[in-house]
Backbone as numpy.savetxt, mean C-alpha at the origin, in Angstrom:
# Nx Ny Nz CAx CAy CAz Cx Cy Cz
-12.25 37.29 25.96 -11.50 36.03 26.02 -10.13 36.24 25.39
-9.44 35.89 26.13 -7.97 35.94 25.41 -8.04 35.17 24.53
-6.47 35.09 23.31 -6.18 34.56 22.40 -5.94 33.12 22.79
-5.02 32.74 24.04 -4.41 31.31 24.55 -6.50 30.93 25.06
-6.86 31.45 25.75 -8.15 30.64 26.49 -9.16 30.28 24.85
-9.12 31.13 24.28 -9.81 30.68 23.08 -9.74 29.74 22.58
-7.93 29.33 21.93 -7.53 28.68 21.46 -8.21 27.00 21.85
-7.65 27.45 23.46 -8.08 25.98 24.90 -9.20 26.02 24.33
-10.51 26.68 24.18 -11.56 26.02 23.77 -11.92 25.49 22.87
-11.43 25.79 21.66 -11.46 25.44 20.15 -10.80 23.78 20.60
-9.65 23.71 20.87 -9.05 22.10 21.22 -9.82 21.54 22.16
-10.72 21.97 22.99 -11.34 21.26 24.42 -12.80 20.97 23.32
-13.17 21.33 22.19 -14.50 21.28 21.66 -13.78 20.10 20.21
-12.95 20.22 20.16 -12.26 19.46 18.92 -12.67 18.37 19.28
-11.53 17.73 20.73 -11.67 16.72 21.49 -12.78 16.28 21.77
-13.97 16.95 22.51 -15.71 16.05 23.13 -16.15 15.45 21.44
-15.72 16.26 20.20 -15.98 16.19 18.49 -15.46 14.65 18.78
-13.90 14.42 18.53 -14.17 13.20 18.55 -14.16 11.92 19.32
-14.63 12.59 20.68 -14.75 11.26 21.45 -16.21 10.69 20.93
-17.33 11.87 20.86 -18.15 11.40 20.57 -19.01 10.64 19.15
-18.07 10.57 18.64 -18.44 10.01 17.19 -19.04 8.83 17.65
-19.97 8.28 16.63 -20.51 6.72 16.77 -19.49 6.09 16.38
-18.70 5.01 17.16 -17.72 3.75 17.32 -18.13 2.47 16.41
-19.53 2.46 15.47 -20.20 1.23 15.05 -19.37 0.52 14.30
-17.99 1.40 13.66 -17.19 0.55 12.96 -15.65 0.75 12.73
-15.77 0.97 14.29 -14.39 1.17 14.71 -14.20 0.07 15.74
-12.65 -0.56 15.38 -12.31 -1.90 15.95 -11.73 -1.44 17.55
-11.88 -2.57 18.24 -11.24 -2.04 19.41 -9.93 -1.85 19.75
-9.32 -1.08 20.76 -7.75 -0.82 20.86 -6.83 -1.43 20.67
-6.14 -2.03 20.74 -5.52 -3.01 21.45 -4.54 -3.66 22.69
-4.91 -3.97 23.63 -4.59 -4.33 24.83 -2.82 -3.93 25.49
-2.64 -3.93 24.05 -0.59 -4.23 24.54 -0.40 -3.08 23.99
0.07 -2.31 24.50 0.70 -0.62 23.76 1.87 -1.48 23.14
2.02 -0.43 22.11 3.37 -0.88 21.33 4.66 -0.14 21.70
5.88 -0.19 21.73 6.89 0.52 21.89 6.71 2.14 20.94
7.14 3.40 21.26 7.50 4.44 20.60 8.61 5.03 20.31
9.73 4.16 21.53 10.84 5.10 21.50 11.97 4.91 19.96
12.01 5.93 19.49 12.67 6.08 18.08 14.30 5.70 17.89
14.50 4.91 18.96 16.11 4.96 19.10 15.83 3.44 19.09
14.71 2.45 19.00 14.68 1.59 19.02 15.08 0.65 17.96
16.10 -0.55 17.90 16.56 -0.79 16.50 15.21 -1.76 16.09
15.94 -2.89 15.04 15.34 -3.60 13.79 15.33 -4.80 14.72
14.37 -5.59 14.49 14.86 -6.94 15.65 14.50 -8.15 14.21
13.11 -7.71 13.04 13.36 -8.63 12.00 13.36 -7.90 11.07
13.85 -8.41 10.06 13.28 -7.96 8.80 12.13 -8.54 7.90
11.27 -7.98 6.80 10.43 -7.80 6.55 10.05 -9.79 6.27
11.36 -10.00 5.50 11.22 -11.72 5.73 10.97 -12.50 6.68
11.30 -12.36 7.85 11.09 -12.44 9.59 10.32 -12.45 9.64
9.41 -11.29 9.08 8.66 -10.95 9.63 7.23 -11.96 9.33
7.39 -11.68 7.37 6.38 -12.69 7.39 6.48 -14.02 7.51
7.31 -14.80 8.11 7.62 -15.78 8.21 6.90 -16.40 9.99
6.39 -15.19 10.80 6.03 -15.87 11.70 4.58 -15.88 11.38
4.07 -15.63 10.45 2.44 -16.04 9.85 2.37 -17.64 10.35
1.36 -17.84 10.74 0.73 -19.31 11.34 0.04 -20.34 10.95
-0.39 -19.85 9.30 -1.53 -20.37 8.76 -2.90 -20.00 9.25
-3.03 -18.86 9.35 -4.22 -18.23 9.76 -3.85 -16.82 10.28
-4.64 -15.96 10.80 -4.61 -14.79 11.82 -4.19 -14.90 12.65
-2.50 -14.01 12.31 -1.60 -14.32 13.87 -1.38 -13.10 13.98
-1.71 -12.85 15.50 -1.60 -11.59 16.25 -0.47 -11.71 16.87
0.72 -11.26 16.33 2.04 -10.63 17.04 2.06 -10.34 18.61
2.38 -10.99 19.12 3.00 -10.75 20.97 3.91 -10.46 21.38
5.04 -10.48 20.64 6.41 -10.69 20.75 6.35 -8.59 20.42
7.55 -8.43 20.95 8.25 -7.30 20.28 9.17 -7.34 19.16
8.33 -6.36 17.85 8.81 -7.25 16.65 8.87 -5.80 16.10
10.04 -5.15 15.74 10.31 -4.21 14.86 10.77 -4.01 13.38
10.50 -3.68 12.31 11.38 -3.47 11.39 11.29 -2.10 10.63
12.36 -2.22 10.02 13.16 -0.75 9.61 12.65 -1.31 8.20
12.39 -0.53 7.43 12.43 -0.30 5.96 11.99 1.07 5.22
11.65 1.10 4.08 11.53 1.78 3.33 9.96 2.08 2.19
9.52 2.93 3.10 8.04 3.19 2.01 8.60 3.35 0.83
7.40 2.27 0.15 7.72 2.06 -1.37 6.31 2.70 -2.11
5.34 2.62 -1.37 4.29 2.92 -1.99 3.88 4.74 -1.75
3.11 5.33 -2.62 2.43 6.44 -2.67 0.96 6.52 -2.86
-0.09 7.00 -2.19 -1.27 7.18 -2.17 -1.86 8.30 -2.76
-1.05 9.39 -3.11 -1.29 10.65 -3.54 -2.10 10.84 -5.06
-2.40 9.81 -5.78 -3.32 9.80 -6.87 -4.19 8.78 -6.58
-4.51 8.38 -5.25 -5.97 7.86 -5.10 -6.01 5.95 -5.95
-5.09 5.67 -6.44 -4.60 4.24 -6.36 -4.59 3.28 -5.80
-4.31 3.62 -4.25 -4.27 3.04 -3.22 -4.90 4.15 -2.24
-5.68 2.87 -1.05 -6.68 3.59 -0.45 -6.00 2.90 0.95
-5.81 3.20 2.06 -5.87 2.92 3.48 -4.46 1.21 3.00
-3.70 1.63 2.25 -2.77 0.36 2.28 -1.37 1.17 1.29
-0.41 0.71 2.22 0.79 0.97 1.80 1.94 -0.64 1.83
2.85 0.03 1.15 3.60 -0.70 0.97 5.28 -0.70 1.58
5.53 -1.50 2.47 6.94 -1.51 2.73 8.07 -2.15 2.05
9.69 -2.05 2.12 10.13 -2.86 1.54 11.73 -3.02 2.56
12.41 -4.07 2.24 14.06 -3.65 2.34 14.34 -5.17 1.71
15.73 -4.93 1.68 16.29 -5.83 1.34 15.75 -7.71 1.49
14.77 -8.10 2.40 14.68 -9.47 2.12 13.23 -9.31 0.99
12.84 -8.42 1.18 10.98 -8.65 0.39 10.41 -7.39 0.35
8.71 -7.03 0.18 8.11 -6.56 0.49 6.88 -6.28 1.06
5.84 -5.97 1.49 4.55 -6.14 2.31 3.58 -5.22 2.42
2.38 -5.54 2.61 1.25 -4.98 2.47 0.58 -4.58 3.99
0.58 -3.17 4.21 0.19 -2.59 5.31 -1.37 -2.01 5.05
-2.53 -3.03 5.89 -3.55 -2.28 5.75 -3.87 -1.40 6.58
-3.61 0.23 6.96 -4.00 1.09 7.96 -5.30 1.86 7.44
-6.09 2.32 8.53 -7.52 2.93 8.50 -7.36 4.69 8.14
-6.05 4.64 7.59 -5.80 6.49 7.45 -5.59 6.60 5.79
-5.89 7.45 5.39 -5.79 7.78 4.16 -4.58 8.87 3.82
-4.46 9.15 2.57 -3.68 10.59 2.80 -2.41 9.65 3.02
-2.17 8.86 3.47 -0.26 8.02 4.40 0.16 9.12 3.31
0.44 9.55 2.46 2.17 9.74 1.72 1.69 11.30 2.41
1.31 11.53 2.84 1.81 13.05 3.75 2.38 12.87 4.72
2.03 11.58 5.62 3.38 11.30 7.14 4.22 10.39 6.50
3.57 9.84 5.56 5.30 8.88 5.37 5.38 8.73 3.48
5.85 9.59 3.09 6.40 10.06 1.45 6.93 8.73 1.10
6.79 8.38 -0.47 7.92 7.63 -0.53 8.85 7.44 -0.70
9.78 6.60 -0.62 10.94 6.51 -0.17 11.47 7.25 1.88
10.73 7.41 2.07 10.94 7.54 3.15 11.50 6.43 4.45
12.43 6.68 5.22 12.81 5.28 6.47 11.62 5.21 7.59
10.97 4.17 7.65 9.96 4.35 8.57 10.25 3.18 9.37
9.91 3.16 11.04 9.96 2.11 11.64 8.75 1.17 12.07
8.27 0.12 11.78 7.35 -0.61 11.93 7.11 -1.51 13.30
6.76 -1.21 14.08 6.48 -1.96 16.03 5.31 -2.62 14.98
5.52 -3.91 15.42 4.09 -4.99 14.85 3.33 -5.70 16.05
4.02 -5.06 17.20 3.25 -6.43 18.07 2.05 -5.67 18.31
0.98 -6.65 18.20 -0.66 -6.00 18.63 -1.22 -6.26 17.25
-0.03 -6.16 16.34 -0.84 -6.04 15.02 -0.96 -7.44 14.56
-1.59 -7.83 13.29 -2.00 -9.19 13.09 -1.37 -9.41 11.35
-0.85 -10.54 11.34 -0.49 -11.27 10.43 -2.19 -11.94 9.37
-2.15 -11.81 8.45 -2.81 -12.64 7.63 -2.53 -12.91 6.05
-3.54 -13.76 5.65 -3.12 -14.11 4.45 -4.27 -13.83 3.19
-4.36 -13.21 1.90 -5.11 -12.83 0.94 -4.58 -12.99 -0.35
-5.66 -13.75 -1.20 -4.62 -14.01 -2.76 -3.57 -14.61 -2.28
-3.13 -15.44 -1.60 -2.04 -16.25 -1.43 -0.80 -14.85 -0.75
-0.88 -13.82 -0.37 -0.12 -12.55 -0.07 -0.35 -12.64 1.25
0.71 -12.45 2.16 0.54 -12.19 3.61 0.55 -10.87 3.77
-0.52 -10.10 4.52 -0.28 -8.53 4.53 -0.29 -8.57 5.96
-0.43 -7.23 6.70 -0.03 -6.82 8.00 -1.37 -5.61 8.55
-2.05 -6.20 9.40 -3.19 -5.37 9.45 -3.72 -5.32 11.15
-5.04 -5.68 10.89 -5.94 -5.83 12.23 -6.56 -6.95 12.53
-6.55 -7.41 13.63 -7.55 -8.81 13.69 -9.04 -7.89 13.44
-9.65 -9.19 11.90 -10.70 -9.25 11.52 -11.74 -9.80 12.26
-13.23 -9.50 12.13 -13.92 -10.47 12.82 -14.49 -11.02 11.35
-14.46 -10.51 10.05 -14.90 -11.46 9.29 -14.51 -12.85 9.32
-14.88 -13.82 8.42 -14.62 -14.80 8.11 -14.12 -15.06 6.78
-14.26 -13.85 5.72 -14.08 -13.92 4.61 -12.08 -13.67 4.38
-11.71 -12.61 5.58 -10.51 -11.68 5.44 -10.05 -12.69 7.05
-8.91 -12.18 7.06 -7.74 -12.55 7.99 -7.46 -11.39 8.91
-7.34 -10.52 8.01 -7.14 -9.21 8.50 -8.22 -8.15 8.11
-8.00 -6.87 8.88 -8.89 -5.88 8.74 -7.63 -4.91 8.82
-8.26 -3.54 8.78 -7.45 -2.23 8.42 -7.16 -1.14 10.24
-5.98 -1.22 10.49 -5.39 -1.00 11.59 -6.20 0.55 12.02
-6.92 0.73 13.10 -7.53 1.85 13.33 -6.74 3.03 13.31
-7.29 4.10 12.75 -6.99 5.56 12.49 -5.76 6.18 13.63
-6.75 5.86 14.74 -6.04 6.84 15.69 -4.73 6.10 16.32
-4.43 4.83 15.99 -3.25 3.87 16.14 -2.20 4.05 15.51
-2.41 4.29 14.24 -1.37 3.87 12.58 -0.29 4.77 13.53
-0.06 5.50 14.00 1.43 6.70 14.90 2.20 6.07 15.72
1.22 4.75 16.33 1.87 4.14 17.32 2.51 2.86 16.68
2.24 2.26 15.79 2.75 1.57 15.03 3.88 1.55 13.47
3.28 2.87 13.18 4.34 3.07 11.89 4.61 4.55 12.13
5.85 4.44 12.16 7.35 5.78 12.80 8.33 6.32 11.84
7.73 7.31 11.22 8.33 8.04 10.34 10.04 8.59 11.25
11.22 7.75 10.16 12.49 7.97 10.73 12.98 9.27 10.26
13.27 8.97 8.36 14.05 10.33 8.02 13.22 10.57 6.35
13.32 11.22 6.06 13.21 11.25 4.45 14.69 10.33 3.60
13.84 9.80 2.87 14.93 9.38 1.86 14.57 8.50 0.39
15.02 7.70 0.21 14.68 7.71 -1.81 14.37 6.00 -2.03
13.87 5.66 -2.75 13.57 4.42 -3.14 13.94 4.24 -4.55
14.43 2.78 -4.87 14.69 2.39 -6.12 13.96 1.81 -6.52
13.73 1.51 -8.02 12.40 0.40 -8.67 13.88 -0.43 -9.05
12.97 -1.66 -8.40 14.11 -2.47 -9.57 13.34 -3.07 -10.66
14.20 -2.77 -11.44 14.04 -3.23 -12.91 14.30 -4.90 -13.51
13.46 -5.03 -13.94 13.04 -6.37 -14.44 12.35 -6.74 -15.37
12.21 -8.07 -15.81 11.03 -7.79 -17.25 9.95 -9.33 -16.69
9.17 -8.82 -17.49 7.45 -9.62 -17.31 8.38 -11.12 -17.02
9.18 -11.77 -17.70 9.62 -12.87 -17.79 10.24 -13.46 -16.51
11.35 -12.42 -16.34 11.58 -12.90 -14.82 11.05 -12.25 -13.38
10.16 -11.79 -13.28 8.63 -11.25 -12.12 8.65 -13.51 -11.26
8.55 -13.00 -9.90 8.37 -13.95 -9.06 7.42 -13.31 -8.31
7.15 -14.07 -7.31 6.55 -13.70 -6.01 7.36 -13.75 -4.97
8.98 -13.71 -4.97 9.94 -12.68 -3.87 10.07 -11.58 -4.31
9.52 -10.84 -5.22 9.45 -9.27 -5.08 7.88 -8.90 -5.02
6.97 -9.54 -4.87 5.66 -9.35 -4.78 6.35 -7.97 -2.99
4.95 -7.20 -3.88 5.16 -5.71 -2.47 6.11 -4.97 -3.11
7.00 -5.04 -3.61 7.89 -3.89 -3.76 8.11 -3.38 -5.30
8.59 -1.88 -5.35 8.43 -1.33 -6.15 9.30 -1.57 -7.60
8.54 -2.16 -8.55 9.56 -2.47 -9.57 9.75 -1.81 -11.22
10.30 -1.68 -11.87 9.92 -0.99 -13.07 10.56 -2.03 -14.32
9.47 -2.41 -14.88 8.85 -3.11 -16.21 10.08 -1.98 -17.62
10.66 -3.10 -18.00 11.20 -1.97 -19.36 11.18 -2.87 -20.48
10.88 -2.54 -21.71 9.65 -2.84 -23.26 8.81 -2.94 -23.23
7.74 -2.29 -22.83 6.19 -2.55 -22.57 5.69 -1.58 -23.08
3.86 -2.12 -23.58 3.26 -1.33 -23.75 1.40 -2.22 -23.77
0.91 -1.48 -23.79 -0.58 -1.90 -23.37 -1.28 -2.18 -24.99
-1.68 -3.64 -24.50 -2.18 -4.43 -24.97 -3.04 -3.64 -26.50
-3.26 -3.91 -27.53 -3.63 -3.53 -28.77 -5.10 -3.31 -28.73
-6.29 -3.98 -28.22 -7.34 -4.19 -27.58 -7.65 -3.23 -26.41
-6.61 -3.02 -25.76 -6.84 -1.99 -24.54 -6.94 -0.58 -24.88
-6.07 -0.50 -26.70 -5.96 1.17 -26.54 -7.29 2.00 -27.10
-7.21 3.23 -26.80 -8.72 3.94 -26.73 -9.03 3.65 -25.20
-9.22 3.14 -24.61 -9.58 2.68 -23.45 -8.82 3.75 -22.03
-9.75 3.89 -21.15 -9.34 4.59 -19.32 -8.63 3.33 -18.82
-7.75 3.92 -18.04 -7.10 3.48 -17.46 -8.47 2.21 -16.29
-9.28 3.14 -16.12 -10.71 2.36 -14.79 -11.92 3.23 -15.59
-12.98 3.21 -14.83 -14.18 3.79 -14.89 -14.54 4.56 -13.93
-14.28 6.13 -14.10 -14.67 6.71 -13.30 -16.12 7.10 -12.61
-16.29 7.08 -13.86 -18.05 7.16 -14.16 -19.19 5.79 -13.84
-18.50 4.88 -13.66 -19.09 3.33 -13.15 -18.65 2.47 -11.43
-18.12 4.01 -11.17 -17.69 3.42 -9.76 -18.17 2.23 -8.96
-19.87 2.02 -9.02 -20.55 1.25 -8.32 -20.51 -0.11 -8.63
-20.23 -0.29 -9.69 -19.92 -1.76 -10.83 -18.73 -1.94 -10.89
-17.94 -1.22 -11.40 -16.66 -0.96 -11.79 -15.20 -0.55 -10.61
-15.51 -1.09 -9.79 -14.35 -0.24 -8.59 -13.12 -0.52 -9.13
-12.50 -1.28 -9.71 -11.34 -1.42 -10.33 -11.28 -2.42 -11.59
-10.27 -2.02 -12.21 -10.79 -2.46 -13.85 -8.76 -2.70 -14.05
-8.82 -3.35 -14.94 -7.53 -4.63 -15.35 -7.76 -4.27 -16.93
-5.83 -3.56 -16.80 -5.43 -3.61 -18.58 -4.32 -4.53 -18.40
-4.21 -4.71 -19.94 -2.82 -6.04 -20.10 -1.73 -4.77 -21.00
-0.46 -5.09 -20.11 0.47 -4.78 -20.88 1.09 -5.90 -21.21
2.25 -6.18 -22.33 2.44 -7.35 -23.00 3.77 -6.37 -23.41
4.81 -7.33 -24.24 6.30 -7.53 -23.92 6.34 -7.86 -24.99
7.88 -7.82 -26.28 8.17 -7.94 -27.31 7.51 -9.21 -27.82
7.79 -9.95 -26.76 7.92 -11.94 -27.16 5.93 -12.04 -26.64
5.38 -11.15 -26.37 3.98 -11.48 -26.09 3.64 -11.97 -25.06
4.14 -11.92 -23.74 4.02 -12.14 -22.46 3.43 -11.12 -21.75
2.15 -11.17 -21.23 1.42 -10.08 -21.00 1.59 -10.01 -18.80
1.09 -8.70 -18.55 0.89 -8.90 -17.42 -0.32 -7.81 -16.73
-0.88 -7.80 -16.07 -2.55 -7.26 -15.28 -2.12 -5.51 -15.06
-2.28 -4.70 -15.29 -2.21 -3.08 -14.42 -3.67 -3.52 -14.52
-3.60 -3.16 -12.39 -5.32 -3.24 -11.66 -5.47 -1.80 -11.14
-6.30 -0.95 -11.55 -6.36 0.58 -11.17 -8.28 0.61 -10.98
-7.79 1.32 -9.52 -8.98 1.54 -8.80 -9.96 2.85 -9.99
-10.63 2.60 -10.04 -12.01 3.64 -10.37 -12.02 5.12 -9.83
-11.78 5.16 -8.62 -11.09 5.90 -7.55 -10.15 6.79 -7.59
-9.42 6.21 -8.42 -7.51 7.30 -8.93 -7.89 8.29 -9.81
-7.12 9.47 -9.41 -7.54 10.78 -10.44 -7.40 10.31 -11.82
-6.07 9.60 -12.12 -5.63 9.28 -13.57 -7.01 7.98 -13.89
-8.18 7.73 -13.42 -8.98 7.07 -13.98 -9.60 6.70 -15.46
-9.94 8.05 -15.40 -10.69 8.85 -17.04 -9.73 9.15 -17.89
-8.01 8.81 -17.89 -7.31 9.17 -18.41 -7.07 8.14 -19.76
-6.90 8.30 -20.54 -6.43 7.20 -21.61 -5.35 6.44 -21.58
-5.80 5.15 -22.05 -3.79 5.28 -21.95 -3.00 5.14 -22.81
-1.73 5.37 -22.60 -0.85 5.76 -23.98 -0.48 4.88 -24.56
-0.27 5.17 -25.70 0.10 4.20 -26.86 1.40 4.17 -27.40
1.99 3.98 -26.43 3.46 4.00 -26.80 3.80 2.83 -26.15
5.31 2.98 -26.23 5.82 1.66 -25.68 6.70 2.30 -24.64
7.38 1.29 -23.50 8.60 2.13 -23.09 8.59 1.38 -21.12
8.75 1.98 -20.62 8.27 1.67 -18.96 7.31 1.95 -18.34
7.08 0.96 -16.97 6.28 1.63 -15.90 7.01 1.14 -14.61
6.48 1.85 -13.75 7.07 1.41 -12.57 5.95 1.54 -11.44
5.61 0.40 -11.10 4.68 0.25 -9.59 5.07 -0.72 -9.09
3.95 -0.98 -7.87 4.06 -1.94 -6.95 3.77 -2.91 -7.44
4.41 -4.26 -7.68 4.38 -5.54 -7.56 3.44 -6.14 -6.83
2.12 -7.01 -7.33 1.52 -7.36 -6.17 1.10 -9.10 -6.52
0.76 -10.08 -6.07 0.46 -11.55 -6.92 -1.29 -11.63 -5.98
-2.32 -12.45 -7.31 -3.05 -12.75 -6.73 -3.09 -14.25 -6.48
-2.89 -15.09 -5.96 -2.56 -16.45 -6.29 -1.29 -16.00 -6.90
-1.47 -16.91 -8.14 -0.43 -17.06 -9.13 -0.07 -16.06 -9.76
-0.82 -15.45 -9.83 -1.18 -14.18 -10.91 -0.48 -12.93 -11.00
0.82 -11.96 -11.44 1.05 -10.92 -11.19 0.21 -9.81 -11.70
0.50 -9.07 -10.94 -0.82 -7.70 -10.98 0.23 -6.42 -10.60
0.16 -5.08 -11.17 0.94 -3.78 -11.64 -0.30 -3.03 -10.85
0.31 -2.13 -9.78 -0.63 -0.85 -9.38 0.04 0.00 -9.40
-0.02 1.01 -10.57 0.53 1.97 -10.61 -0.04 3.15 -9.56
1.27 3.52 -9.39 0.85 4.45 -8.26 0.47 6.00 -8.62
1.28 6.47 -9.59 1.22 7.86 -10.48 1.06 7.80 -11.98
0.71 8.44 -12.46 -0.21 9.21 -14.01 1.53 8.47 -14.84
2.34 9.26 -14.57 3.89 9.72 -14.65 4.71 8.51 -14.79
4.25 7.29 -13.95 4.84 6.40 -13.81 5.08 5.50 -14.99
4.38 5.75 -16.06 3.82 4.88 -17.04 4.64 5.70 -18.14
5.82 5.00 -18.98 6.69 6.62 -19.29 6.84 5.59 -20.62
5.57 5.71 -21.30 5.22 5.06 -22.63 5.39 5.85 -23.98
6.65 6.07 -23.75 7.09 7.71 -24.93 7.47 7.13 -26.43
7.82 5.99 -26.36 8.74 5.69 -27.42 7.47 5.06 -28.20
7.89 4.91 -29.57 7.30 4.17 -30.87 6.78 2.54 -30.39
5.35 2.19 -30.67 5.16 1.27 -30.46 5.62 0.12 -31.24
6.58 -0.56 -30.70 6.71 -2.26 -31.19 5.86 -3.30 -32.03
């Protein structure tokens, strides 16, 4: 057998691999292909965007593009099958069925977002961007595997900023995007303490420390069980962090995305 006919078989046996997988919990296609071509501009932005939410599960028809900027990173297991976009009006919550995202789309990277097919919903008072659910509990579900390419379009490499802010002035128009916290440090009660429970995964999937602010204004870091930095301690210093912004209701909530991010060097307050 030659080297090229070999090859053909190794890909012709890949392929029958996964057509034939059991489908039991895989959502179906969706009917409307989305646009691919990469020359295609911005038609909303991310505000636009969530602004055509309906009060319920709205499945996009329209041809609806936007340009922004991955804010989020998955690469310490933090975040699972959900990323984060951002630009200039806001930011948003992408639930896709692929793991691994910061290998096709790094952050800070320009990525282009085709939404039609995809579905609008609403969670914790947060509109994210996903799949029509058939629950009743969720709005949305997590955009199938073999889709997320046709919908989110890695443009160029490039860099993201945290903006900086303090616990005091945090809203829910930067909820989604990446911000960095400066005088902080974790709660007096919290220290000695993991970041999650690695070891309690089944009980424990994500676990809530308070960091708190000169004047005593505290706010939630929610870290999955899941993240390498789990079993890690956390530091007892004071100083910054920088993650994703997220609100549950009312509530602000810190997901740090990296170990690194948390740059608690200085003398505690």
């Amino acid at each position: 057998m030659t080297k090229n006919s070999y090859l053909g078989a190794v890909a012709l046996a890949s392929l029958l691999a996964l057509t034939s997988c059991t489908d039991y919990n895989r959502p179906d296609e969706p009917t409307a292909r989305v646009q691919t071509d990469m020359s295609t501009t911005a038609t909303h932005t991310i505000a636009q965007l969530k602004a055509l939410y309906a009060g319920g599960a709205t499945t996009i028809s329209d041809n609806v593009v936007v340009e922004a900027t991955m804010a989020s990173d998955d690469t310490e297991g933090n975040l699972y099958r959900t990323a984060y976009i951002q630009d200039a009006t806001g930011g948003m919550e992408l639930k896709l069925s692929l793991g691994n995202l910061s290998t096709i789309y790094p952050q800070g990277s320009k990525v282009l977002l085709f939404a039609r097919g995809m579905t609008l919903g609403r969670y914790g008072g947060q509109i994210n961007l996903g799949y029509a659910s058939t629950s009743d509990r969720y709005e949305t579900s997590f955009y199938p595997e073999r889709l997320v390419g046709n919908v989110l379009r890695f443009r160029s490499i490039g860099a993201v900023t945290a903006r900086s802010t303090t616990i005091a002035d945090l809203s829910t128009a930067m909820q989604g995007q990446l911000i960095r916290l400066e005088g902080v440090q974790f709660r007096e009660s919290d220290l000695g303490q993991t970041y999650a429970a690695p070891g309690n995964r089944d009980t424990q999937g994500y676990v809530e420390r308070s960091l708190v602010d000169r004047t005593g204004k505290s706010i939630i870091v929610r870290t999955s069980s899941y993240a390498k930095f789990a079993g890690r301690q956390l530091p007892t210093g004071s100083g910054s962090v920088t993650a994703i912004l997220t609100y549950y209701n009312t509530t602000p909530q810190l997901v740090l995305l990296r170990e690194r991010d948390a740059q608690l060097t200085e003398p505690r307050f």
